[in-house]
Chimera marker file (.cmm) of the C-alpha trace (Angstrom):
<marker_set name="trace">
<marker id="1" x="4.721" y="12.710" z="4.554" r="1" g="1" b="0" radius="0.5"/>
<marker id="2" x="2.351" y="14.306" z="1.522" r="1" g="1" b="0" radius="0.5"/>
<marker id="3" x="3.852" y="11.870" z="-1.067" r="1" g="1" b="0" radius="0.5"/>
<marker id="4" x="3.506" y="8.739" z="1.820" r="1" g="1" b="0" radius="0.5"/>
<marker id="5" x="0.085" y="9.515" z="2.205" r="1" g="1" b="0" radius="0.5"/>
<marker id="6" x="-1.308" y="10.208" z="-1.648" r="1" g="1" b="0" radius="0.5"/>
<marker id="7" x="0.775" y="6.650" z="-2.074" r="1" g="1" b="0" radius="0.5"/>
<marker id="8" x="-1.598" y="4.942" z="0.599" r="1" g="1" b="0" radius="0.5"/>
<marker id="9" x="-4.493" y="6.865" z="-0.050" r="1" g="1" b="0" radius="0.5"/>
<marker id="10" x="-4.998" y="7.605" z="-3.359" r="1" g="1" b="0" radius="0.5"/>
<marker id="11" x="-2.720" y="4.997" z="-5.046" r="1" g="1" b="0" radius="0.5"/>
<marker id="12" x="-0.939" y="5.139" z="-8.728" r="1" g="1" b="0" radius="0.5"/>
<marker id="13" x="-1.714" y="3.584" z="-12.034" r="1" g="1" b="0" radius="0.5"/>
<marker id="14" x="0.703" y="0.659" z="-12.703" r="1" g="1" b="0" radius="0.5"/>
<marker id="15" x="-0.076" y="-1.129" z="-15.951" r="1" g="1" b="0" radius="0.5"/>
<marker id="16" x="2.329" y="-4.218" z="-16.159" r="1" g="1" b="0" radius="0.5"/>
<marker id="17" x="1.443" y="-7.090" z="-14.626" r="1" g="1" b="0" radius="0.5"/>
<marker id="18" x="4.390" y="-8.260" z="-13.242" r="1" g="1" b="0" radius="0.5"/>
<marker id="19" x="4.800" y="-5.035" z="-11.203" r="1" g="1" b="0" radius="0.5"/>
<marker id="20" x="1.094" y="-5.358" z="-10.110" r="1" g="1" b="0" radius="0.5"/>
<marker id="21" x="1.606" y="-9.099" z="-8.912" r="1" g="1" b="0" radius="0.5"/>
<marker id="22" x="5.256" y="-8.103" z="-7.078" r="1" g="1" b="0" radius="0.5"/>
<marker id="23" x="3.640" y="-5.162" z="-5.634" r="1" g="1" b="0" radius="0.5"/>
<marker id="24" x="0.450" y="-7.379" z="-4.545" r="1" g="1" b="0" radius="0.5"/>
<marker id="25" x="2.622" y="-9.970" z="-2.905" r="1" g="1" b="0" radius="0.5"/>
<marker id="26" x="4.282" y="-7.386" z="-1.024" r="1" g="1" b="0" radius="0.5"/>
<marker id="27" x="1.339" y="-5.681" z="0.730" r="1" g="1" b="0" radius="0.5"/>
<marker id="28" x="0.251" y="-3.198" z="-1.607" r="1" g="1" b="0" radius="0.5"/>
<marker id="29" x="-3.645" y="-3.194" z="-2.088" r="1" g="1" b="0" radius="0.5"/>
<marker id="30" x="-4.283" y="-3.647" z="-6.010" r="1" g="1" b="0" radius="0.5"/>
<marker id="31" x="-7.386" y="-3.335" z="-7.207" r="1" g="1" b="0" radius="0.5"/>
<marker id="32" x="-6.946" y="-3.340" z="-11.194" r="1" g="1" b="0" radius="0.5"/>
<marker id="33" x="-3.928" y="-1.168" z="-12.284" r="1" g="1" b="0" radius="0.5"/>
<marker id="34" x="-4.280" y="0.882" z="-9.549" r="1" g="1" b="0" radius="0.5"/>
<marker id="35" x="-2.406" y="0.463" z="-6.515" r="1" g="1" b="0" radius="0.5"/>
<marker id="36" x="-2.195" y="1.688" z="-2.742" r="1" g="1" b="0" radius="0.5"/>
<marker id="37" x="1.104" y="1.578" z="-1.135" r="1" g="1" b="0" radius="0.5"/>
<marker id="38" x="1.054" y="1.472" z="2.494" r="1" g="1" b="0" radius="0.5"/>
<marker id="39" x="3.751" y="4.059" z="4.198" r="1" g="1" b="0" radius="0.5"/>
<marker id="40" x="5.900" y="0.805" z="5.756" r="1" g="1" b="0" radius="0.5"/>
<marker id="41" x="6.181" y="-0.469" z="2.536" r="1" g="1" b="0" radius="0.5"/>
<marker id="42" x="8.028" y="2.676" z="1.212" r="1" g="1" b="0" radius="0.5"/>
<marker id="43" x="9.759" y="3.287" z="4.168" r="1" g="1" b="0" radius="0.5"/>
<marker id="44" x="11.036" y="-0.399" z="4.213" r="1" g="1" b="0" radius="0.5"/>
<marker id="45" x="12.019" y="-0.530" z="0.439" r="1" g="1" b="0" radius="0.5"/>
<marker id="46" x="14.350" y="2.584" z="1.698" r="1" g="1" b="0" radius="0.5"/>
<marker id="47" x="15.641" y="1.386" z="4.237" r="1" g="1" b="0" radius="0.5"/>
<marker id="48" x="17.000" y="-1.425" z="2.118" r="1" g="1" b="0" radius="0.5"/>
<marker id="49" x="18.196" y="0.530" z="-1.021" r="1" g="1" b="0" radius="0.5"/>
<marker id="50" x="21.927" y="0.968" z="-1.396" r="1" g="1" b="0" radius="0.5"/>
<marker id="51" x="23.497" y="4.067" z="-0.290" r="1" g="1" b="0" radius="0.5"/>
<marker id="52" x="25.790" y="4.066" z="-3.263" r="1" g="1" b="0" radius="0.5"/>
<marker id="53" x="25.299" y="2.907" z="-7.086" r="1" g="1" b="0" radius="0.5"/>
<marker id="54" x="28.202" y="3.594" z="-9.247" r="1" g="1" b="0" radius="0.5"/>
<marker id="55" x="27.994" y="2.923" z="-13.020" r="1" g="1" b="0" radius="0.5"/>
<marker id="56" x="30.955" y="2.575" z="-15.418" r="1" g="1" b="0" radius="0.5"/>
<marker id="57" x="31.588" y="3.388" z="-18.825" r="1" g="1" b="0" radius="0.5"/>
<marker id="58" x="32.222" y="0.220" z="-21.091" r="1" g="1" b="0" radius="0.5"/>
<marker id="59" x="35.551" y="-0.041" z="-20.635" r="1" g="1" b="0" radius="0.5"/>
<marker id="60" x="35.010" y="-0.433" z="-17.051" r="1" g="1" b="0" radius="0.5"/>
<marker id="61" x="35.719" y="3.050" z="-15.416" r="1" g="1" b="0" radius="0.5"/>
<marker id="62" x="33.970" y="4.322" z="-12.675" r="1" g="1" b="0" radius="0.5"/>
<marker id="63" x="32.190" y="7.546" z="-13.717" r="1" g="1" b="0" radius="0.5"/>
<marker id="64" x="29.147" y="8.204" z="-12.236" r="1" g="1" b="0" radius="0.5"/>
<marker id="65" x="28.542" y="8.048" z="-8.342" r="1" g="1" b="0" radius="0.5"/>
<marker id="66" x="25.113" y="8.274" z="-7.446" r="1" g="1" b="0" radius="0.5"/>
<marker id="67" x="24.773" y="8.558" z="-3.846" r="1" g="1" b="0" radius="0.5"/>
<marker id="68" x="24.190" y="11.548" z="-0.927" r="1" g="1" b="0" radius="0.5"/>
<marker id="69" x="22.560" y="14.223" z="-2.934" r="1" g="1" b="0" radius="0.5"/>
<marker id="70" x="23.552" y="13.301" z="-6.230" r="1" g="1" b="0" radius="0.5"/>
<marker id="71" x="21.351" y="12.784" z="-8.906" r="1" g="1" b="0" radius="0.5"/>
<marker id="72" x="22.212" y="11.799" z="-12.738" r="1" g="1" b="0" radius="0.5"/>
<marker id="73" x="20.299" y="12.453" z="-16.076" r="1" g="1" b="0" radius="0.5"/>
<marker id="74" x="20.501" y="10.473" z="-18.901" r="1" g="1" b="0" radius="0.5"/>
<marker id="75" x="18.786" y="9.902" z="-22.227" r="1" g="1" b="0" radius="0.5"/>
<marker id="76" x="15.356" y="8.791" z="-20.964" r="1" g="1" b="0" radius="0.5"/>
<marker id="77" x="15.286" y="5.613" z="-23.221" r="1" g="1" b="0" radius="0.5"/>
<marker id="78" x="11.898" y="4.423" z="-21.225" r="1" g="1" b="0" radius="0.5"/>
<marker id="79" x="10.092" y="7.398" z="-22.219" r="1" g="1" b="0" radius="0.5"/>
<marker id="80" x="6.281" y="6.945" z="-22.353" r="1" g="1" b="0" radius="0.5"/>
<marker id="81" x="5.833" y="9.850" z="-24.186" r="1" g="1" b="0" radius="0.5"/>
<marker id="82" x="8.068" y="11.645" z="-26.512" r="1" g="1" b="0" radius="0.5"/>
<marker id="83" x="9.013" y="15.473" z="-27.604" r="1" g="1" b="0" radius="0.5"/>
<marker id="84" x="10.480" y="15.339" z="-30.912" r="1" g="1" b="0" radius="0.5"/>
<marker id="85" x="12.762" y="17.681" z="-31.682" r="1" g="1" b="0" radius="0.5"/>
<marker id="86" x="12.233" y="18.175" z="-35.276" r="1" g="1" b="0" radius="0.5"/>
<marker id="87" x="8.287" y="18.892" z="-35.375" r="1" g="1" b="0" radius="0.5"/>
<marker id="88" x="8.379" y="19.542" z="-31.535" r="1" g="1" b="0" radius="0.5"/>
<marker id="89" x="4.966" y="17.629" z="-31.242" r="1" g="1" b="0" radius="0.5"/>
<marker id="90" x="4.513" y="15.663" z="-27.923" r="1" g="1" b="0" radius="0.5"/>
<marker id="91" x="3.294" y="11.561" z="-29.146" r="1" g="1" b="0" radius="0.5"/>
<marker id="92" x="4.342" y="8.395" z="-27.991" r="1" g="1" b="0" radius="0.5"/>
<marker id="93" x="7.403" y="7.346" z="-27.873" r="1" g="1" b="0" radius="0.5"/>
<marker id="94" x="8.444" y="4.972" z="-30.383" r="1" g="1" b="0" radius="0.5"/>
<marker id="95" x="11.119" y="1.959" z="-30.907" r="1" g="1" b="0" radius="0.5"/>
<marker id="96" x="12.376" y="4.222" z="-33.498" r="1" g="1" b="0" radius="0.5"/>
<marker id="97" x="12.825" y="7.292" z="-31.273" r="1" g="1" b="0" radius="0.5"/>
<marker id="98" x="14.811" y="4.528" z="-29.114" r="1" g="1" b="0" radius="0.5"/>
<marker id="99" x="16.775" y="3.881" z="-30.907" r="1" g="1" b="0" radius="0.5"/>
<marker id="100" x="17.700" y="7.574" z="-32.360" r="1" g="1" b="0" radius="0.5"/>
<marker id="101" x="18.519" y="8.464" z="-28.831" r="1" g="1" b="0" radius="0.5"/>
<marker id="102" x="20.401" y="5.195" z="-28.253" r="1" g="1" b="0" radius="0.5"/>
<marker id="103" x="22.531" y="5.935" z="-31.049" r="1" g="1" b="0" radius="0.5"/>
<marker id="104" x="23.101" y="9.957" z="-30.277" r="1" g="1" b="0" radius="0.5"/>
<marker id="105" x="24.134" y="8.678" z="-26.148" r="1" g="1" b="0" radius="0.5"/>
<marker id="106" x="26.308" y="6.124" z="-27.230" r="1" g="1" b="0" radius="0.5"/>
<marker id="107" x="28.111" y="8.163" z="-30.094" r="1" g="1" b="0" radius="0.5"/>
<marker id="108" x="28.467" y="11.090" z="-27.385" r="1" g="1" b="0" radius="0.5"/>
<marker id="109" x="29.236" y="8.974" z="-24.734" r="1" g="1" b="0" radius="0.5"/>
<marker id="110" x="31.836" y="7.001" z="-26.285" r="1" g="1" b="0" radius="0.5"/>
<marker id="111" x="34.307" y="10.113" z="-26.933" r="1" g="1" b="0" radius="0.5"/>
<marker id="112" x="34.695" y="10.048" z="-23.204" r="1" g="1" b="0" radius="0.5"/>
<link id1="1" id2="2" r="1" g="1" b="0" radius="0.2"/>
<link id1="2" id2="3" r="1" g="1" b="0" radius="0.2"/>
<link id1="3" id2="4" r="1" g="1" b="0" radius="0.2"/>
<link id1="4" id2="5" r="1" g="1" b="0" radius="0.2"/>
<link id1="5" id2="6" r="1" g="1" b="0" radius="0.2"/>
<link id1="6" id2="7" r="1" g="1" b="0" radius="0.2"/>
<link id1="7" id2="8" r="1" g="1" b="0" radius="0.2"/>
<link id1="8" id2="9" r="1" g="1" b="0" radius="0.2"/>
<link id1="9" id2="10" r="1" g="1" b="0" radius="0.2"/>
<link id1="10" id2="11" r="1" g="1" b="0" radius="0.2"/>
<link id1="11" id2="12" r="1" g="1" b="0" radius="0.2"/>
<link id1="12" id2="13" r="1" g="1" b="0" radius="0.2"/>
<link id1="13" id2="14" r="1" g="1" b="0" radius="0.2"/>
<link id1="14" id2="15" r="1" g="1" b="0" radius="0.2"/>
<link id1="15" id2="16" r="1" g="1" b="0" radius="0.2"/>
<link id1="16" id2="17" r="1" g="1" b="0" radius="0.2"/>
<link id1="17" id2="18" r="1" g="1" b="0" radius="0.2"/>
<link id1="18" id2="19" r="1" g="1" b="0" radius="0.2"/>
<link id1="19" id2="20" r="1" g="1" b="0" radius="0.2"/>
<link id1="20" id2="21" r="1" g="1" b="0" radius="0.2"/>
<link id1="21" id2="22" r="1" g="1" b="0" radius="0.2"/>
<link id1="22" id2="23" r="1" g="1" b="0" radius="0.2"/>
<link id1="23" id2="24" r="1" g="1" b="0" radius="0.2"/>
<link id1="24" id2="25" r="1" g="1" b="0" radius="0.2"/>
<link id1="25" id2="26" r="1" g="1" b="0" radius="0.2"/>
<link id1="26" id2="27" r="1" g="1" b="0" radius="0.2"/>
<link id1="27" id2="28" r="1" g="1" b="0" radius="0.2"/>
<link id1="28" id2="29" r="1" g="1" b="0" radius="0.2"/>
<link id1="29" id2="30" r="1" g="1" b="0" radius="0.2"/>
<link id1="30" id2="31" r="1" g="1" b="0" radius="0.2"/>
<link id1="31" id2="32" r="1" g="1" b="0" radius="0.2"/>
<link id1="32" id2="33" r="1" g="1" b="0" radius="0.2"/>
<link id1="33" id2="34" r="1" g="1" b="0" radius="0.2"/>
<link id1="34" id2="35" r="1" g="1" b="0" radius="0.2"/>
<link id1="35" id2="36" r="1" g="1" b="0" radius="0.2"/>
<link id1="36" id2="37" r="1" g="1" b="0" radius="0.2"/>
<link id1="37" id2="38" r="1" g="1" b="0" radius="0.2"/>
<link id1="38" id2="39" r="1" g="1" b="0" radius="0.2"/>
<link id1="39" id2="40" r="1" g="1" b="0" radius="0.2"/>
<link id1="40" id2="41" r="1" g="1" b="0" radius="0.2"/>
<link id1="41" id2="42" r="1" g="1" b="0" radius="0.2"/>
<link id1="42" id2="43" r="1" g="1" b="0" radius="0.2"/>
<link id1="43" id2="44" r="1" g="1" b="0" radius="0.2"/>
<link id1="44" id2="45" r="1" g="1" b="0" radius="0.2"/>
<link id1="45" id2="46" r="1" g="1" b="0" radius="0.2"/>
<link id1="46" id2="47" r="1" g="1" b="0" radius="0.2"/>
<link id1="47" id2="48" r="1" g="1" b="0" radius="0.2"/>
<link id1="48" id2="49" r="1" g="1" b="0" radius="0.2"/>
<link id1="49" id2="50" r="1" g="1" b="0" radius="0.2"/>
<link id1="50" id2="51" r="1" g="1" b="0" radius="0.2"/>
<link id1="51" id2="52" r="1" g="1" b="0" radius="0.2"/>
<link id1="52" id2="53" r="1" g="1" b="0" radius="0.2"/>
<link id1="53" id2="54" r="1" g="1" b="0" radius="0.2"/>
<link id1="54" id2="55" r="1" g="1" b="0" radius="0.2"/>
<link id1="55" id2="56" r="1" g="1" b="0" radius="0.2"/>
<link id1="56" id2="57" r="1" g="1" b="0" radius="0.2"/>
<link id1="57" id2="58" r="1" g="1" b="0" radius="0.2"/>
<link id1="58" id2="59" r="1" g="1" b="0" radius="0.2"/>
<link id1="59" id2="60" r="1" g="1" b="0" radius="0.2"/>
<link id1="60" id2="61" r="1" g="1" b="0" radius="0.2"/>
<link id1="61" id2="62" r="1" g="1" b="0" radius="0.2"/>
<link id1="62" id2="63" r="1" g="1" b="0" radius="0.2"/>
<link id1="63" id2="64" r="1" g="1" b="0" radius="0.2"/>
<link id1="64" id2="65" r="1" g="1" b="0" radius="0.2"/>
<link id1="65" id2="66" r="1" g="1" b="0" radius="0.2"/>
<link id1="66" id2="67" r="1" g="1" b="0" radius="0.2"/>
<link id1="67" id2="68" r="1" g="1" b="0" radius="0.2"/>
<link id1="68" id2="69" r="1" g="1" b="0" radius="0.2"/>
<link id1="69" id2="70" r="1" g="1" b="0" radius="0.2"/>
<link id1="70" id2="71" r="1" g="1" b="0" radius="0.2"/>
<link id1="71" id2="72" r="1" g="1" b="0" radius="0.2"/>
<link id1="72" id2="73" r="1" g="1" b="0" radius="0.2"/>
<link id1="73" id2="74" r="1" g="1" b="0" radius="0.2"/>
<link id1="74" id2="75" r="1" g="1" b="0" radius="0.2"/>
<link id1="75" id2="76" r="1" g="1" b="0" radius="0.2"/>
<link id1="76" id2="77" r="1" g="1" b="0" radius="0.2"/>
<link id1="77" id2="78" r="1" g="1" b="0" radius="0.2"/>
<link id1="78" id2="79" r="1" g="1" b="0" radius="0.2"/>
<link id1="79" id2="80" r="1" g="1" b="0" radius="0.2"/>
<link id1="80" id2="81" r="1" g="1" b="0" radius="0.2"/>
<link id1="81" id2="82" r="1" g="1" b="0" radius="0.2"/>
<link id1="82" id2="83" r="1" g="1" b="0" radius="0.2"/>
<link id1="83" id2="84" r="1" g="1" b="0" radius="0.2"/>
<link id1="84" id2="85" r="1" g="1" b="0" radius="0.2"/>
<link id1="85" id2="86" r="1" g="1" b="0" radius="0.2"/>
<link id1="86" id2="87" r="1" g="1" b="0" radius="0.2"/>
<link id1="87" id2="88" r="1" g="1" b="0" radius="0.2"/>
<link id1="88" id2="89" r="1" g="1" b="0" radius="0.2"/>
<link id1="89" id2="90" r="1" g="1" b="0" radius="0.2"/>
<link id1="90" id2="91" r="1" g="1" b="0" radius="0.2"/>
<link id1="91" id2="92" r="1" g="1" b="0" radius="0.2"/>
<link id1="92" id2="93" r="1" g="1" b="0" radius="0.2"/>
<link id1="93" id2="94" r="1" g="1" b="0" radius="0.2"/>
<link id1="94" id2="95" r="1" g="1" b="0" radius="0.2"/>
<link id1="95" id2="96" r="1" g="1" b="0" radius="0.2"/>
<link id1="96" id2="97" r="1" g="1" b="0" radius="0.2"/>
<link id1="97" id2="98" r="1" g="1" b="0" radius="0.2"/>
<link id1="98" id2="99" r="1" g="1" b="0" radius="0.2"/>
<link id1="99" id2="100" r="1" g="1" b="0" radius="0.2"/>
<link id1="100" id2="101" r="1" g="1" b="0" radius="0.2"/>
<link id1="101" id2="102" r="1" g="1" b="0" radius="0.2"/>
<link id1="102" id2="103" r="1" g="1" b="0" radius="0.2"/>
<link id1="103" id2="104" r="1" g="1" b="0" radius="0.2"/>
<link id1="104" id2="105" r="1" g="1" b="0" radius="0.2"/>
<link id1="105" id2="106" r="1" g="1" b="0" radius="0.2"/>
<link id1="106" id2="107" r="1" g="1" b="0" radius="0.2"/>
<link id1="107" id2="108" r="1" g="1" b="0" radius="0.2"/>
<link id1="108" id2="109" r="1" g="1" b="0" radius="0.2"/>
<link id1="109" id2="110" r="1" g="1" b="0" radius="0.2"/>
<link id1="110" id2="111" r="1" g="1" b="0" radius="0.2"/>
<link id1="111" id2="112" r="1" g="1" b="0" radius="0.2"/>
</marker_set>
């Protein structure tokens, strides 16, 4: 109910447009990049989520079921900001540091 109600009351920071607009359209209350989400709204989007997502490896196996109380990990490739492991300094993350960590998932990854 705490996380429902800073949602409505206080709001997040979204800064992409298109979310802003989708969100707008939907009942949210935007005002700039931030944005209020009403307690229905959340409830509702739940209420129509899957109860199962399974994703496959590329040769079409089934290997990881997300659903009940399972939860899954992976290499963060949307990271906003970045800890690098070499100079362990926290900066932004960076089309380069994409594709590092593309190339580490998929050569670990593939072996499976």
């Amino acid at each position: 109910m705490a996380t429902l109600e800073v949602l409505e009351r206080t709001g997040v920071r979204i800064p992409h447009p298109k979310a802003l607009e989708v969100l707008d359209g939907a009942g949210a209350r935007v005002d700039g990049d931030r944005v209020r989400i009403p307690a229905w709204l959340v409830e509702d989007a739940i209420r129509q989520a899957p109860s199962r997502i399974v994703l496959g490896k590329r040769d079409g196996t089934r290997s990881v079921f997300l659903e009940r109380d399972r939860s899954w990990f992976g290499p963060s490739l949307d990271c906003i900001d970045y800890l690098d492991p070499v100079t362990e300094e926290r900066r932004p993350f960076t089309s380069e540091d994409c594709r590092i960590t593309a190339t580490i998932a998929d050569a670990r990854y593939s072996d499976e």
